[in-house]
N, C-alpha and C positions, 0 to 999 in steps of 0.2 A: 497516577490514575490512568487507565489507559484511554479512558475518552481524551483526553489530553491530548493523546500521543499523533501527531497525523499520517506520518509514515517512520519506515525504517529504513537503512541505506545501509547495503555491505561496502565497506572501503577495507581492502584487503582483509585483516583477520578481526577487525572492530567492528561493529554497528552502529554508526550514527541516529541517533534516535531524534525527529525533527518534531518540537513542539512549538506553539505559537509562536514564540518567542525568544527561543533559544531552541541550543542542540547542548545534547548530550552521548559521551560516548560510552559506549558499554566494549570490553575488550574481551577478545577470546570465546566469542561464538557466532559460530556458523547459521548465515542466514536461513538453511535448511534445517536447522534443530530449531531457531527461533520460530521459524514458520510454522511447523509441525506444534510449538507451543499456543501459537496464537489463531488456528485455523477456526477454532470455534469459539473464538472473541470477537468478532466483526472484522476481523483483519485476511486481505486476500492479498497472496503473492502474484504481481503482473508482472515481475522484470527478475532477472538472475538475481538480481540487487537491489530489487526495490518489494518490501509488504509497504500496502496501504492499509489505512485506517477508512473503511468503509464510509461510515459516517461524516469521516471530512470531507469526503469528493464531492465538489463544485458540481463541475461537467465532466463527460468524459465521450471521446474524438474513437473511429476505428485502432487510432493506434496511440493512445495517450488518454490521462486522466490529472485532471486538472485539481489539486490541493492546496485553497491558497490560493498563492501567484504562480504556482511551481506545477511545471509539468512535468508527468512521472511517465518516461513511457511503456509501452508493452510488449513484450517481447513474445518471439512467434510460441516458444513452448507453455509458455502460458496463456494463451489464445483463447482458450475453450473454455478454462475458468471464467478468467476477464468477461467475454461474450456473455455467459450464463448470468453474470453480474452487472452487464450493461443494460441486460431486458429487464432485471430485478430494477434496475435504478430506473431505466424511461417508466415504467409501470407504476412505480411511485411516483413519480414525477408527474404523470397525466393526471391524478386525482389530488 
């Protein structure tokens, strides 16, 4: 299920797929085809190598997002998303 899933991780040509409790590998695709799949499931790409799972993130810093114990950080080309996604998250957060 993907409410599950908390993020994703490119390690070379795999994806590590991190859930509560365990990790799972998925082999043989590209974090850019993954992403394009999951862009309108709650999932935003912050790092070359990292999609999050919206819904997991704790807090999130200028330059990191906190899932779990695990910081995910963000990297500059994806900046604009992440930002657009930080105000969505404080604006929830305030009410």
């Amino acid at each position: 299920m993907l409410k599950d899933i908390l993020y994703f991780e490119s390690i070379g040509n795999d994806i590590k797929v991190a859930l509560q409790n365990e990790f799972i590998m998925v082999p043989k695709i590209s974090i850019s085809e993954l992403a394009s799949h999951l862009q309108h499931k709650g999932f935003l790409r912050i790092h070359r190598s990292f999609i999050i799972n919206q819904n997991q993130v704790a807090a999130i810093s200028n330059h990191e997002a906190l899932i779990g114990k695990i910081s995910i950080p963000v990297g500059r080309s994806f900046r604009e998303a992440f930002d657009h996604f930080a105000r969505q998250f404080s604006a929830k957060r305030l009410f």
